[in-house]
C-alpha positions in Angstrom: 14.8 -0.4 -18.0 18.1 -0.2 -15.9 18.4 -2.8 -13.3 18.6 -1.7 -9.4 22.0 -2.0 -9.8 22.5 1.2 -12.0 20.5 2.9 -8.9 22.1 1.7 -5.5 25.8 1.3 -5.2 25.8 -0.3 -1.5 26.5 -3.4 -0.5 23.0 -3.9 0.7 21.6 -3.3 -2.5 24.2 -5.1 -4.2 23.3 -8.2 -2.6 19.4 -7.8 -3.3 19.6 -6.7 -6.7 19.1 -10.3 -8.2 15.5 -10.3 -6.5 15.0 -6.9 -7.1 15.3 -7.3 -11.4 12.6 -9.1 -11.7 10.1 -6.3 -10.3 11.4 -3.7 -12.6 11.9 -5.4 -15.7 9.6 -4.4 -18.5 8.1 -7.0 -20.7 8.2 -5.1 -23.9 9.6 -5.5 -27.3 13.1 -6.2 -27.8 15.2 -2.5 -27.9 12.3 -0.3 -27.1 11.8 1.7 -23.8 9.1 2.0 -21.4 6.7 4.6 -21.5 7.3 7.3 -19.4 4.3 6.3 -17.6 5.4 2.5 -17.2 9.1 3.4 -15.2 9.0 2.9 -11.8 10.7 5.9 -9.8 14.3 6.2 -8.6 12.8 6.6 -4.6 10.8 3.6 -4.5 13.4 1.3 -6.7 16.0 2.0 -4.6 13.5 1.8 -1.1 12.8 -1.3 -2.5 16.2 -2.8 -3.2 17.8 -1.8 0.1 14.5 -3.2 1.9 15.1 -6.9 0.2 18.3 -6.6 1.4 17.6 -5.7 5.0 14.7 -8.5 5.3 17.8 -11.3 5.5 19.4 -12.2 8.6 22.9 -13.8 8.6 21.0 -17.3 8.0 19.3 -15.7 5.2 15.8 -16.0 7.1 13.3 -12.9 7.3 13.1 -11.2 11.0 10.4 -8.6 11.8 12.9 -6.6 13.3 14.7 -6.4 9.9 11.9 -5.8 8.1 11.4 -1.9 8.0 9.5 -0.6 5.3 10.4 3.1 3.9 8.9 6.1 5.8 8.8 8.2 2.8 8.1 6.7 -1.3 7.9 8.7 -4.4 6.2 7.2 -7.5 5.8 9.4 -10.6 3.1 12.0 -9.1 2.3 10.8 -5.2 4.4 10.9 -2.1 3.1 8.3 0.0 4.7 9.0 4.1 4.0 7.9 7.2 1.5 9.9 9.1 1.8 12.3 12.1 -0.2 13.9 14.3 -0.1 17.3 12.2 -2.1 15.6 9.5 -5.4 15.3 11.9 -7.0 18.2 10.5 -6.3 18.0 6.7 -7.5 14.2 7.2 -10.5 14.3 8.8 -11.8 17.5 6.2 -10.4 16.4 2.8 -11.6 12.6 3.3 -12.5 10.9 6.5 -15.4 12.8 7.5 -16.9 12.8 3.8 -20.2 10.7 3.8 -19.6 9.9 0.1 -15.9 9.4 0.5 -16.2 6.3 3.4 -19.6 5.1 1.7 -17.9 2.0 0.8 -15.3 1.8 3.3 -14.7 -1.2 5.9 -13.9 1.5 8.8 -16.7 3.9 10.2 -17.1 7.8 9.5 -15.0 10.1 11.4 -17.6 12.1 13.2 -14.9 14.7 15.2 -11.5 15.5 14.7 -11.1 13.0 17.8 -11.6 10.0 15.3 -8.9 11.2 13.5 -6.7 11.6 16.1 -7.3 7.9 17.3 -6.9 6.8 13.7 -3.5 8.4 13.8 -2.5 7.3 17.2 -3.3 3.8 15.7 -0.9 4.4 13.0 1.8 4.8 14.5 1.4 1.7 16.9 1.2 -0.2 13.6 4.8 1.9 12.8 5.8 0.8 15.5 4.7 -2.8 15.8 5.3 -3.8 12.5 7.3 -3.2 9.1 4.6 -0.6 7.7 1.4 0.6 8.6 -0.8 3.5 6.9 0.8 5.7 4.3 -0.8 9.3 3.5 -1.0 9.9 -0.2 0.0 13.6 -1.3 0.5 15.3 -4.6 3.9 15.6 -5.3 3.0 18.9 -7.5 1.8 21.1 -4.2 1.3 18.9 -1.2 -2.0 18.2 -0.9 -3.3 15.4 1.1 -4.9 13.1 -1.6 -6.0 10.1 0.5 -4.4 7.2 2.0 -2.9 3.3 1.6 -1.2 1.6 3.4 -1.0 -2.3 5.0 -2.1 -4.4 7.9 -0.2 -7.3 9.0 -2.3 -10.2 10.0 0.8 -12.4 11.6 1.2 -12.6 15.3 4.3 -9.9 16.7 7.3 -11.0 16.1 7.1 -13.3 13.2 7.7 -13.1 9.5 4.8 -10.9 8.2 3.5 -13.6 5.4 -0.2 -12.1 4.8 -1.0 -8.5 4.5 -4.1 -6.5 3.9 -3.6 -3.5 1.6 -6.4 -0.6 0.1 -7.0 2.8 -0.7 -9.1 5.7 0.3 -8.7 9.2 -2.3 -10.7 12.4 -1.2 -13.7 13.4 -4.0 -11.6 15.9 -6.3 -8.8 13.0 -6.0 -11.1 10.4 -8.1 -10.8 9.3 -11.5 -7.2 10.4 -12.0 -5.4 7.1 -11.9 -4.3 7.9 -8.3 -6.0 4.8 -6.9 -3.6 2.7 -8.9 -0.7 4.3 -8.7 -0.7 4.3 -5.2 -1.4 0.5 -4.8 0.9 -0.7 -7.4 3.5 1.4 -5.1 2.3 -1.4 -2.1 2.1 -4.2 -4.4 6.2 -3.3 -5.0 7.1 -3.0 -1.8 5.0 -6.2 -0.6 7.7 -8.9 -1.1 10.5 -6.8 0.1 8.6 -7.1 3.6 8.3 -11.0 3.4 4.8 -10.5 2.5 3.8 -13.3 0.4 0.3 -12.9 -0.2 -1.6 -9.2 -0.2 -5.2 -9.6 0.5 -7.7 -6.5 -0.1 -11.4 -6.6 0.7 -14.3 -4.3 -1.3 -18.0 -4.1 -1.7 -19.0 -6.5 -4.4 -20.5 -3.9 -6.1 -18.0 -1.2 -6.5 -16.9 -1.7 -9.6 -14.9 1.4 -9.6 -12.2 -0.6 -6.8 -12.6 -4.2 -8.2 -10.9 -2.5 -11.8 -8.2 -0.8 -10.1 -7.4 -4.5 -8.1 -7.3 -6.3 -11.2 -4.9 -3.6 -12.7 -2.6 -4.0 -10.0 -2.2 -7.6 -10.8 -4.8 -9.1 -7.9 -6.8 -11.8 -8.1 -10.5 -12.2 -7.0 -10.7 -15.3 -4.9 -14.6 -15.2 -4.3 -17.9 -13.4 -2.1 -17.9 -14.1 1.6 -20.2 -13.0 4.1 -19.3 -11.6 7.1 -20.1 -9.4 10.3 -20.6 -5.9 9.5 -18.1 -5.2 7.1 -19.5 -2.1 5.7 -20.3 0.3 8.8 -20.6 3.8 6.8 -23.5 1.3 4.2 -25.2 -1.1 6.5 -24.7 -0.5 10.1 -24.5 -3.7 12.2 -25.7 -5.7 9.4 -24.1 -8.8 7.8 -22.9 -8.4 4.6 -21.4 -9.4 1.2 -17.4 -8.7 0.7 -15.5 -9.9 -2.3 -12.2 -10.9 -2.0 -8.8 -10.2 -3.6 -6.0 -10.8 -3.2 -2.2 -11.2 -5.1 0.7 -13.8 -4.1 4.2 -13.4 -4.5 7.3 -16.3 -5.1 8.8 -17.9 -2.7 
């Protein structure tokens, strides 16, 4: 596999690429290629690079400020983008309103197309507030809104994002397709280009369906907790049971 420097020619990249080739090399025998499934898209290679290289001021320390994640990242059959207001509608019918859908979710229901828009609205402050926020997950085939990833940053403003909170959500005729994990192995990539050092993902301990797709994408489960009503859409109001995972990433 080709490093990032066969990809981006600027300077920025340039002066990332020696972080950047570990991520994309492929631990395979010696002389053979990657499967076609295995190669990690132009887009988000080079969104990567460039990112690493932005995330250094001139004392080669991490600002928030610097940090900007891509608004826009192809992998081989997603487009994960920001969110804007025009997605409301296709949101709130394709996933966030579906009973089945947000069963297992750590976010209530959308009950009205006002949820949605709130959500959204939220989104953007997180844009704006920090490197990344919530990514909308759409085929790259036709379009369609598939679901949604994303991260939270749990660091007060305007310090170095360390810890991040990552997941999924995929509408019904989305599951089962391996969509889940190529969207969250597109986070886990860009993770340590944002000066995340540890990504930390929550889910029921008895979805077994989301603990396989963690541990595919390289995370670790670090134990049960119990906690205040993390399940709204399952067990209104009521304590509950949340395993842990999470994935850390070199200094």
């Amino acid at each position: 596999m080709r490093s990032p420097q066969s990809e981006c020619n600027t300077s920025e990249c340039n002066t990332a690429a020696k972080d950047c080739e570990g991520l994309w090399r492929w631990q395979g025998p010696q002389g053979a290629s990657p499967p076609r499934r295995l190669r990690p898209v132009k887009l988000l290679r080079v969104a990567v690079c460039r990112a690493m290289a932005m995330v250094r001021n001139a004392a080669g320390t991490p600002t928030l400020q610097q940090m900007r994640a891509p608004e826009r990242i192809e992998t081989a059959r997603l487009v994960l983008r920001r969110p804007t207001g025009a997605d409301a509608e296709a949101v709130f019918e394709r996933y966030a309103s579906d009973a089945e859908v947000t069963r297992w979710l750590g976010w209530p229901r959308h009950r009205s197309l006002d949820d949605t828009r709130l959500y959204l609205a939220w989104s953007d402050a997180q844009w704006r507030q920090w490197p990344a926020g919530p990514y909308a997950i759409e085929a790259r085939a036709d379009g369609r809104l598939l679901g949604g990833t994303g991260f939270g940053f749990e660091s007060p403003p305007f310090t170095a994002p360390t810890v991040a909170t990552t997941g999924y959500v995929l509408a019904r005729d989305a599951w089962g397709l391996g969509y889940a994990t190529e969207a969250l192995r597109a986070m886990v990539e860009l993770a340590p280009a944002l000066g995340v050092r540890k990504l930390v993902a929550i889910c029921h301990p008895e979805h077994a369906a989301s603990e396989r797709v963690l541990s595919k994408c390289g995370f670790l489960r670090e134990g049960v907790r119990n906690v205040d009503a993390p399940f709204p859409n399952l067990a209104p109001g009521r304590r509950g049971d949340v395993a842990v995972w999470s994935r850390a990433f070199g200094q």
